[in-house]
C-alpha positions in Angstrom: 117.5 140.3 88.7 117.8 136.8 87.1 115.4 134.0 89.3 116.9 131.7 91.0 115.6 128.9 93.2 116.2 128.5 97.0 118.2 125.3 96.7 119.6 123.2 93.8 119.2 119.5 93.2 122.5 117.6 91.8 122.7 114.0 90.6 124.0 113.2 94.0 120.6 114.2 95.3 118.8 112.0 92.6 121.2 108.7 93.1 120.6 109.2 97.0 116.9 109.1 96.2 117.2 106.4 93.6 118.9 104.1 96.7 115.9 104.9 98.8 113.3 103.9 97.2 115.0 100.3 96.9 112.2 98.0 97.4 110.1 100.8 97.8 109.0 102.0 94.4 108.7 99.8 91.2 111.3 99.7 88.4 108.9 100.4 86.0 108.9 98.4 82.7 110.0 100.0 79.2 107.6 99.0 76.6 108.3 99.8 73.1 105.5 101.4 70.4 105.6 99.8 66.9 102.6 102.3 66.2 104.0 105.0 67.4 107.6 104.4 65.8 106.4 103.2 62.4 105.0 107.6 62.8 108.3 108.5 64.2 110.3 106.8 62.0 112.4 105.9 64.8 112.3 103.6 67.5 109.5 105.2 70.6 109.9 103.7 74.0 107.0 104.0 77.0 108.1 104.6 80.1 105.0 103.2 82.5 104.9 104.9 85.2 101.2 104.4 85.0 102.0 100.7 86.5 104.2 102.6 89.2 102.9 101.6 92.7 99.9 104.0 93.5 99.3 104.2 89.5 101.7 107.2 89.2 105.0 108.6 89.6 104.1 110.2 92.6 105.1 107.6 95.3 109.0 108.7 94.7 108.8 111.9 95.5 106.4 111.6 98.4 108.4 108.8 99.9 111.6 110.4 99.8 109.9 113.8 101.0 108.8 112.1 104.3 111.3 109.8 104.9 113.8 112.9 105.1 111.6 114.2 108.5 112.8 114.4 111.6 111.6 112.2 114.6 110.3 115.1 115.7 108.4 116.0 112.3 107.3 112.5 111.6 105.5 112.4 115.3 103.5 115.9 114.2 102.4 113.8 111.4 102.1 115.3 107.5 99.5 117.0 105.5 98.6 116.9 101.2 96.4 118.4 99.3 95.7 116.8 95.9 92.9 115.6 93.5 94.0 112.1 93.1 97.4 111.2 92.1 99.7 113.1 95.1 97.1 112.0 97.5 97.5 108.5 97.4 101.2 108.6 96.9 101.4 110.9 100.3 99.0 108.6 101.9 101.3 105.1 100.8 104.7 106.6 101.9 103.9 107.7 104.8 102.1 104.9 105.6 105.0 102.5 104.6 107.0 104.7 107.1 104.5 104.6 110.3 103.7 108.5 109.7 100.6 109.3 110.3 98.7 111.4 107.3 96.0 114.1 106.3 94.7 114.6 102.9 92.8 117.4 101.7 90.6 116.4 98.6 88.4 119.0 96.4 84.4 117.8 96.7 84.3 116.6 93.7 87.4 114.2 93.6 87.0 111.3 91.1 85.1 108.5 93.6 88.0 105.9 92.5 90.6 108.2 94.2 89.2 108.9 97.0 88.5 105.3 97.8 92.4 105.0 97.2 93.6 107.3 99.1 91.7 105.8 102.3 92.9 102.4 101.4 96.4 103.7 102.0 95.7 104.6 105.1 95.1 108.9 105.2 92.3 110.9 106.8 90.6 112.3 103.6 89.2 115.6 104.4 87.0 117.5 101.6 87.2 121.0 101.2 86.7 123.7 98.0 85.4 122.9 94.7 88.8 123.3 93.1 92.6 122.4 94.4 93.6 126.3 94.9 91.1 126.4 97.8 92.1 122.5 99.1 95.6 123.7 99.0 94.8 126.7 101.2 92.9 124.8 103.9 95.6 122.1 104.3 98.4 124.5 104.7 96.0 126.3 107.3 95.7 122.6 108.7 99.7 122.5 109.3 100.0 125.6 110.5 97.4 125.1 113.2 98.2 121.1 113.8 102.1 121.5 113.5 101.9 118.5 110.6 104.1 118.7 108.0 103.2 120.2 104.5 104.3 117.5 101.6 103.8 119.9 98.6 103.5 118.1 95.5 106.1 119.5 93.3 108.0 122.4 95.0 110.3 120.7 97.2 114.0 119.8 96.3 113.3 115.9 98.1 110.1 115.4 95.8 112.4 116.7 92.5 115.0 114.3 93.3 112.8 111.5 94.4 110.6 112.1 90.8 114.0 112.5 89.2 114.9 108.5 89.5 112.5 108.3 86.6 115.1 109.5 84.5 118.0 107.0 86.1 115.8 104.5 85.0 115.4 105.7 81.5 119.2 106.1 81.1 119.6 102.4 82.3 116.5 100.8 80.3 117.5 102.9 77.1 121.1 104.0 77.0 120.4 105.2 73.2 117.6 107.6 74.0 117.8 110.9 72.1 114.5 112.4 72.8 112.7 112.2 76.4 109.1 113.4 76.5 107.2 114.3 79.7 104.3 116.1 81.0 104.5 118.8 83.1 102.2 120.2 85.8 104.1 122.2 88.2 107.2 120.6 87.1 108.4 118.2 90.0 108.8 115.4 87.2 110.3 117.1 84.6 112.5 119.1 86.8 114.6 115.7 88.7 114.4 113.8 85.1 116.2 116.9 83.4 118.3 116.9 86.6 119.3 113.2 86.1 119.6 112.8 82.3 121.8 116.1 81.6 124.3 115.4 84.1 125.0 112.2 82.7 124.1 112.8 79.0 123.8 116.2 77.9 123.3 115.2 74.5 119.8 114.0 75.3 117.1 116.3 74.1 113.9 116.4 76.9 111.0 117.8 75.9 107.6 119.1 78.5 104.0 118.9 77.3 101.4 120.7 78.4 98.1 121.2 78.3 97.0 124.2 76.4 94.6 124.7 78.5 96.9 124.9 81.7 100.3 125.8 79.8 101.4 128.0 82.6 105.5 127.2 81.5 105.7 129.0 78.0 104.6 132.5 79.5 106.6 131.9 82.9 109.6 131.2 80.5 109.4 134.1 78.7 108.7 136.8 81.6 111.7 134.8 83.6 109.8 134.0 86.4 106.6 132.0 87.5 103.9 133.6 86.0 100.3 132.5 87.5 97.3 131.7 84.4 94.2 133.2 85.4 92.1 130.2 84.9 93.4 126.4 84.1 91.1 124.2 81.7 91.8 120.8 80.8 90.6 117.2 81.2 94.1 116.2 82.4 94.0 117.0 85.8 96.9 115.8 86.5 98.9 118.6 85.0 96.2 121.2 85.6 98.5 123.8 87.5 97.9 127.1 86.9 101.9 128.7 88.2 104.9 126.8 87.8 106.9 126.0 91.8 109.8 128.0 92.3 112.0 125.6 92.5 111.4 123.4 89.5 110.8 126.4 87.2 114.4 127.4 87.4 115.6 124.1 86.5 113.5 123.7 83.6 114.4 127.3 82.2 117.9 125.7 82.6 118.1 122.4 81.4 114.6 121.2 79.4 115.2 121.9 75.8 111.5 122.8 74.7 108.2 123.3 76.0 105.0 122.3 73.7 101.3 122.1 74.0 99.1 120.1 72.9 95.2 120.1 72.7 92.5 118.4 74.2 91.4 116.5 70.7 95.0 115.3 71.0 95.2 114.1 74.4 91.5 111.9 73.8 93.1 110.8 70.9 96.8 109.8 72.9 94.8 108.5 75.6 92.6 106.1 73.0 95.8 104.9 71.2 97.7 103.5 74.7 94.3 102.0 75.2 93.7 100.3 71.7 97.4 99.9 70.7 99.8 99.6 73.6 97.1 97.7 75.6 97.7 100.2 78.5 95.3 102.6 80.8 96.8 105.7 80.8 94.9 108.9 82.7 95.4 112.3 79.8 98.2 113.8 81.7 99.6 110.3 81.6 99.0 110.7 77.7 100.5 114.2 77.1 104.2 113.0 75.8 102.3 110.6 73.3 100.0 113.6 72.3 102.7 115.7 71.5 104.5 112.8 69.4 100.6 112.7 67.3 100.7 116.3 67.3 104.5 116.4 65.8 105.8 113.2 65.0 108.9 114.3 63.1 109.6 117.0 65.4 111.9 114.4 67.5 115.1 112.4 67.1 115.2 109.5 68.3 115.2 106.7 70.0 112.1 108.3 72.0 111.3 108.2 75.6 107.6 109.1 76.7 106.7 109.2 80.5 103.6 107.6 80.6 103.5 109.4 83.8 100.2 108.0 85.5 96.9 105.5 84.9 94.5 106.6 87.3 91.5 107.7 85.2 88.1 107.8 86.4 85.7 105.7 84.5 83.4 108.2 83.7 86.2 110.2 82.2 87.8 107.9 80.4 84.0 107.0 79.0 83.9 110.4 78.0 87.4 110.8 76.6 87.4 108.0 75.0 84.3 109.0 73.1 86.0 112.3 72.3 89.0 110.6 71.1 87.5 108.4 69.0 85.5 111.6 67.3 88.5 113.4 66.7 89.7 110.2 64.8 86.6 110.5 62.3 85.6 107.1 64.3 82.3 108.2 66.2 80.3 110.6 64.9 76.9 112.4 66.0 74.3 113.5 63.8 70.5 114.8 63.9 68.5 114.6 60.6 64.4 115.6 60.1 62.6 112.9 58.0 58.7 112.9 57.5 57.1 110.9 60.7 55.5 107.5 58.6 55.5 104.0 59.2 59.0 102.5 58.2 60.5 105.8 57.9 63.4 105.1 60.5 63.7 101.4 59.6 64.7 103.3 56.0 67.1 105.5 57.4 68.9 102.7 59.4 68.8 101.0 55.8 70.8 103.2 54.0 73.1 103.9 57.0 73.8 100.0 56.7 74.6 99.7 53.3 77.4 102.3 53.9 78.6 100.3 57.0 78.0 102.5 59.5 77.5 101.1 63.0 74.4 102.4 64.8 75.2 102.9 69.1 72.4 104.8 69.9 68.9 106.6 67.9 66.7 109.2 69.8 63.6 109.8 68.3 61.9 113.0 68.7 57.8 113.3 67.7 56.7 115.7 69.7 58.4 118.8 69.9 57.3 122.6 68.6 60.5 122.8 66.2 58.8 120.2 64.5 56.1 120.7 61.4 53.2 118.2 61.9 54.6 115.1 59.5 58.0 115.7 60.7 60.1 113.8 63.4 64.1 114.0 64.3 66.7 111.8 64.9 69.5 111.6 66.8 72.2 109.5 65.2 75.2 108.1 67.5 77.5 106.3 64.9 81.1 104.3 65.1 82.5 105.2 62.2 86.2 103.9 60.4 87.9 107.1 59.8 87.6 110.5 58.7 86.9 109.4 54.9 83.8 107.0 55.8 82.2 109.9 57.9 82.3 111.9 54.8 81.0 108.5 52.8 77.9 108.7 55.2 77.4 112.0 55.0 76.7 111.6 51.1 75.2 108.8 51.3 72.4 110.4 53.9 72.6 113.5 51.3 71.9 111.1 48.6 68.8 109.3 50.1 67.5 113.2 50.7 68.0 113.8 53.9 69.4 116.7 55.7 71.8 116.6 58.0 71.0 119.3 61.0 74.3 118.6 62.9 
């Protein structure tokens, strides 16, 4: 039997949201990519919902969710669980509204998002290491309290509330051909595809996902939600591992394609809205730009990508940044054995000079039982210009005699 969800969304749904969130949620600003459309050849347009209020997307939905309640419901008070980006936009809206809220976190939620989320007003409650187990104690929290479960995607009121995204694009870029956007469980993509095919059909949208977390391919093909087995990626906030009932069916029916794209590709979106666009841009944020690096003649345009949310942690965007600028051939990390004499380092930081290689960071190993008598290793943490002047260093190390471990 063919799959179909409990309740539809129509436009009507998304324009009653849209006159909602008047006031409450940003019009977000449409910033256009010379970088990225020189690669298209066509004009690329960033929708920044990174600059939304909260620093995602996530405010619309969750607004609209618990502004729908009852008196009754809003009295019981409402319940989350989320990692970061659902949790503050539960703990905003229903703040703005005089609801009062609870939010499950995992234990080892970025500090930055916790810190947030209290700011906004919720009870932050930790509990599990990952969000399957969160999830589970804060439905077992509104089944014993009576609160109200806002779940993050499967919900016709978040779908339409996430779908004014897509209003937005239509209005800020009547020419669009191509929309991009991420896709976790699907809220977002699900109430744009909603939006943008009932009033131009002709407008090919596209979801990205992780490949580590690409629950939507295999669902697709079996018909139905299919749940991964494990979920992988530094973009947590598209790390779902089974598709919600509800927006899986709309995206069988009305997203065009479904691609993936790697983790070297997300660093590597994620480091270009940094350096180019001159935004901050959290990976599952990044994951339309990825797939336009990843395939950038594989869409008409002019291009729409959701820049869906900007709340990084530092320490991962430290760390991703570092991993996208390897992945460009700009940073690259080397360990080389050279006999242990006076001046003997001072001549390897010579020749890496003369080759105009920027030195961040030398370990220097002596003692260690790997190592003969005269010898001594290095560690070599270099900024580099591109994939052809990492291979101009590596002969130019090769050249001076010395052998590159890794």
């Amino acid at each position: 039997m063919e799959y179909r969800p409990s309740r539809t969304i129509t436009l009507d749904d998304v324009r009653g949201a849209h006159k909602m969130l008047s006031g409450v949620a940003r019009v977000t600003t449409m910033e256009g990519s010379r970088h990225l459309s020189s690669l298209v050849g066509a004009p690329v347009h960033l929708k920044c919902e990174n600059l939304q209020r909260t620093g995602s997307f996530k405010i619309r939905g969750a607004y609209v969710r618990i502004a729908g309640l009852s008196p009754e419901e809003r009295a019981a008070g409402v319940v989350a669980a989320s990692a970061g980006n659902h949790a503050q936009g539960v703990a905003l809206a229903a703040s703005l509204l005089g609801v009062r809220s609870t939010v499950f976190m995992p234990m080892g939620a970025p500090l930055p998002k916790v810190a947030a989320t209290l700011e906004y007003g919720a009870d932050v409650r930790h509990h599990g290491a990952v969000v399957d187990e969160t999830l589970r104690a804060a439905i077992e929290y509104a089944e014993q309290t009576g609160a109200v479960f806002i779940h993050p995607f499967d919900h016709p009121d978040i779908i339409a509330g996430q779908g004014t995204v897509g209003l937005e694009i239509l209005e800020q870029c009547p020419e669009v051909r191509t929309i991009l956007v991420g896709i976790g469980g699907g809220g977002l993509a699900a109430g744009v595809a909603v939006a943008v095919k009932a009033l131009r059909p002709d407008v090919r949208i596209v979801g990205v996902q992780a490949a580590g977390a690409a629950a939507y391919p295999p669902s697709l093909a079996a018909g139905r939600p299919v749940a991964l087995a494990a979920v992988a990626t530094m973009a947590d906030g598209i790390m779902v591992g089974r598709p919600g009932d509800i927006p899986f069916a709309i995206i069988r029916d009305l997203v065009d394609e479904v691609v993936t794209v790697s983790e070297d590709q997300l660093s590597s979106a994620l480091l270009l809205c940094l350096e180019r666009g001159k935004l901050v841009v959290e990976p599952a944020g990044a994951s339309p730009v990825a797939a336009l690096l990843a395939a950038p003649d594989a869409y008409e345009g002019p291009v729409v990508a959701v820049l869906s949310g900007g709340n990084v942690d530092p320490l991962l965007m430290q760390r991703t940044l570092r991993h996208g600028m390897s992945a460009a051939g700009r940073y690259l990390s080397l360990r080389l054995r050279l006999t242990d004499r006076p001046g003997a380092l001072a001549t390897l930081l010579g020749v890496l000079s003369v080759v105009d290689a920027n030195v961040l960071d030398v370990s220097h190993v002596r003692t260690d039982p790997r190592l003969g008598l005269t010898e001594a290793e290095v560690e070599l943490h270099l900024e580099t210009k591109g994939p052809e002047h990492c291979v101009a260093v590596g002969a130019a190390l090769q050249k001076a005699g010395y052998t590159v471990i890794a």
